[in-house]
N, C-alpha and C positions, 0 to 999 in steps of 0.2 A: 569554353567547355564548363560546365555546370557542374557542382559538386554536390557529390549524392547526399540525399538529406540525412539527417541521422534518424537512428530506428528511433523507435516511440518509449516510452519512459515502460509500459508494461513488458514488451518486447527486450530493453536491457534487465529488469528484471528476472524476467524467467531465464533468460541467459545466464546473468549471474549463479542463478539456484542452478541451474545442469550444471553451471561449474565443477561447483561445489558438489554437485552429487549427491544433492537433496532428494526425495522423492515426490513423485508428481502428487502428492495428495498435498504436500507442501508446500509445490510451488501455487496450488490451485489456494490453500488458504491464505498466502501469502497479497496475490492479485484479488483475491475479493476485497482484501480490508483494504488495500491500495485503493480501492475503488470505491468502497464509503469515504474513507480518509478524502479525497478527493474534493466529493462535493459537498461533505461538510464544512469545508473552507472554500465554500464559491466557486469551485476548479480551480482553485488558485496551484500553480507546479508545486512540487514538493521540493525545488530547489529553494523554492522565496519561504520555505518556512522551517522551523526547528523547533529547538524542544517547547516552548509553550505554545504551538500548536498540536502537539502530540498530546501533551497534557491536557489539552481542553477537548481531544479527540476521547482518550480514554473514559476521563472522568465522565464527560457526556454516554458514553458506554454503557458506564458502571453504576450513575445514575439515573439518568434520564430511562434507560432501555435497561437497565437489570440485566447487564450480560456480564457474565461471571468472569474473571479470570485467568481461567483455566478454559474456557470455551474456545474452540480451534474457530467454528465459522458456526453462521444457523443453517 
């Protein structure tokens, strides 16, 4: 017997956010950046990387694209 695949990295995501009792505008800004993050590292999974690809995510952000901060999503 075959065992069921696991759900998809966005799908435990929103998951976790209804946990939590986040609200859907939350969890919707939450999966966009998941979704630049992504192929800004070649699709590489978010399990094979940590904080200095986070930092080269931002700074690329804040430099390169001028997005502030404080900016939920565009």
């Amino acid at each position: 017997m075959l065992e069921p695949r696991p759900r998809k990295l966005l799908d435990q995501v929103r998951d976790a956010i209804r946990v939590k009792h986040y609200s859907y505008s939350t969890e919707k800004t939450y999966v966009y950046w998941i979704r630049r993050f992504i192929p800004f590292h070649n699709k590489r999974h978010p399990n094979e990387m940590g904080t200095t690809e986070v930092t080269q995510f931002l700074t690329h952000l804040a430099v390169t694209e001028h997005v502030a901060s404080t900016t939920p999503y565009l």
